[in-house]
matplotlib code that plots the C-alpha trace (Angstrom):
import matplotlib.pyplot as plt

x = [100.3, 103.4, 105.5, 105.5, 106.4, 103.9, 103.8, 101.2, 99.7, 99.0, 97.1, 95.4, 94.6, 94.1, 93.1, 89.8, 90.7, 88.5, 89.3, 87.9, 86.1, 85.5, 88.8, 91.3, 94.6, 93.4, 94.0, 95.6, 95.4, 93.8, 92.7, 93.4, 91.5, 92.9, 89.7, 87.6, 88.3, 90.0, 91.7, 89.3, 89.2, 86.0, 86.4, 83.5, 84.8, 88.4, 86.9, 85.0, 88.4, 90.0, 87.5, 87.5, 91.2, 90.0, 91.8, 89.0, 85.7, 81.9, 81.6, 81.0, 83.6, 84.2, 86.0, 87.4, 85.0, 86.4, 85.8, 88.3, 91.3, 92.4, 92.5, 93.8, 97.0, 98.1, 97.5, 98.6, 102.5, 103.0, 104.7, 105.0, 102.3, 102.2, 101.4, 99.3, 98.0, 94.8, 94.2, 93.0, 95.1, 96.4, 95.1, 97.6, 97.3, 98.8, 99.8, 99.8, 100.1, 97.8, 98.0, 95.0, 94.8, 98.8, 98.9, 100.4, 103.5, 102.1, 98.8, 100.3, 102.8, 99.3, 98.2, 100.8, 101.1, 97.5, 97.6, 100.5, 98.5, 96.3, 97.3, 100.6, 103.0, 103.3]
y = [9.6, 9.2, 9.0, 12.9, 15.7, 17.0, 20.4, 23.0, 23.3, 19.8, 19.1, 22.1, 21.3, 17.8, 16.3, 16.8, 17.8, 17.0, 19.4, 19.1, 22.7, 21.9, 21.1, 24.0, 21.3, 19.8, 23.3, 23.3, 19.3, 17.8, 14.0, 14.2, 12.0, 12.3, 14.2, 12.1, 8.8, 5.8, 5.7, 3.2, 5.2, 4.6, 8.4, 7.6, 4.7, 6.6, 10.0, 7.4, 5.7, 9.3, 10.5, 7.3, 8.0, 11.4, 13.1, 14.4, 16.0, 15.2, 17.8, 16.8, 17.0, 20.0, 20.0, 22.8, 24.3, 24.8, 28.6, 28.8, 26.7, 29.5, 31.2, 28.1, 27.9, 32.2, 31.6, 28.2, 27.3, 23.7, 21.8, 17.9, 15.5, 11.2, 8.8, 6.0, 3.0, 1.3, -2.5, -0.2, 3.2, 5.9, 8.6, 11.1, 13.7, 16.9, 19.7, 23.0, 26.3, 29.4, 33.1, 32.2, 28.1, 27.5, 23.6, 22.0, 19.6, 17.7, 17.0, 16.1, 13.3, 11.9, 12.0, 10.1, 7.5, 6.9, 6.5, 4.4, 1.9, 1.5, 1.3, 1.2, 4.1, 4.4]
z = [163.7, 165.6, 162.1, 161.3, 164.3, 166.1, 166.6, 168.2, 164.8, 163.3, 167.2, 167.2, 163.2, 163.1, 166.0, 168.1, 171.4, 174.3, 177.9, 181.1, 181.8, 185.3, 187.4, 186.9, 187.6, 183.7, 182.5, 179.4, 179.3, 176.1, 175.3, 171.2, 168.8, 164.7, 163.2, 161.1, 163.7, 163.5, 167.0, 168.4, 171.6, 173.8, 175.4, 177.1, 179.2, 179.6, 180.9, 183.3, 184.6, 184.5, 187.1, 189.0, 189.6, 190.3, 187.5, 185.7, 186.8, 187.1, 184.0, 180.7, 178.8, 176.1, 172.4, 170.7, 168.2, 164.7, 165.3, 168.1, 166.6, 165.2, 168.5, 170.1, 168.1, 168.7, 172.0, 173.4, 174.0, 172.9, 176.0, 175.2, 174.2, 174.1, 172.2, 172.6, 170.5, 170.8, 169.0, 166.3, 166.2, 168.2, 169.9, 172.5, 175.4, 175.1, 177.6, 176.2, 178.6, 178.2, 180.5, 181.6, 182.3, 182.8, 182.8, 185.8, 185.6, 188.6, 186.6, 183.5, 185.2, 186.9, 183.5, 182.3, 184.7, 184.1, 180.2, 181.0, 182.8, 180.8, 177.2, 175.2, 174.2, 170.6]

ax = plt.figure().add_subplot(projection="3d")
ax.plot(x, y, z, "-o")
ax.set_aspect("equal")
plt.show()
């Protein structure tokens, strides 16, 4: 994953991207997992640390249907998005901004620090 460029398209295309419906500061803010697996990510047991460090809320997460990825890549603006490796792959977050859930740079650095702590950068 973190050989070619990533670019609004090839997330939006080939990655499933989990988004936290119920705290408006994780607007825009995506945990990405390559379609078809293979990142070795227990989401599960990550959302649960994210809301323990109270960066994610009691909602159940949401993914972007296959109908709406369409939608998703005319109206999102790529910002940045990291890397991370797992004993067994790689998975990333991404911030994007949308009119109507701008992401916040104060969210996305908590992110970060979090993701740092806990696994490696690729």
């Amino acid at each position: 994953m973190s050989a070619a460029p990533l670019t609004k398209e090839s997330l939006i295309d080939d990655h499933e991207l989990s988004f936290d419906p119920g705290d408006p500061a994780n607007g825009s803010l995506y945990l990405c997992e390559a379609r078809g697996g293979g990142a070795g990510l227990d989401r599960a047991a990550v959302l649960a640390k994210l809301r323990a460090a109270g960066l994610w809320s009691e909602q159940p997460e949401k993914q972007v249907p296959d109908a709406h990825r369409q939608a998703y890549k005319d109206q999102m603006q790529f910002v940045e998005a990291t890397v991370y490796r797992t004993t067994s792959g790689e998975f990333l977050i991404a911030r994007f901004d949308h009119p109507k859930y701008p992401s916040s740079a104060t969210r996305w650095q908590a992110w970060q620090a979090f993701f740092d702590r806990e696994f490696t950068r690729a």
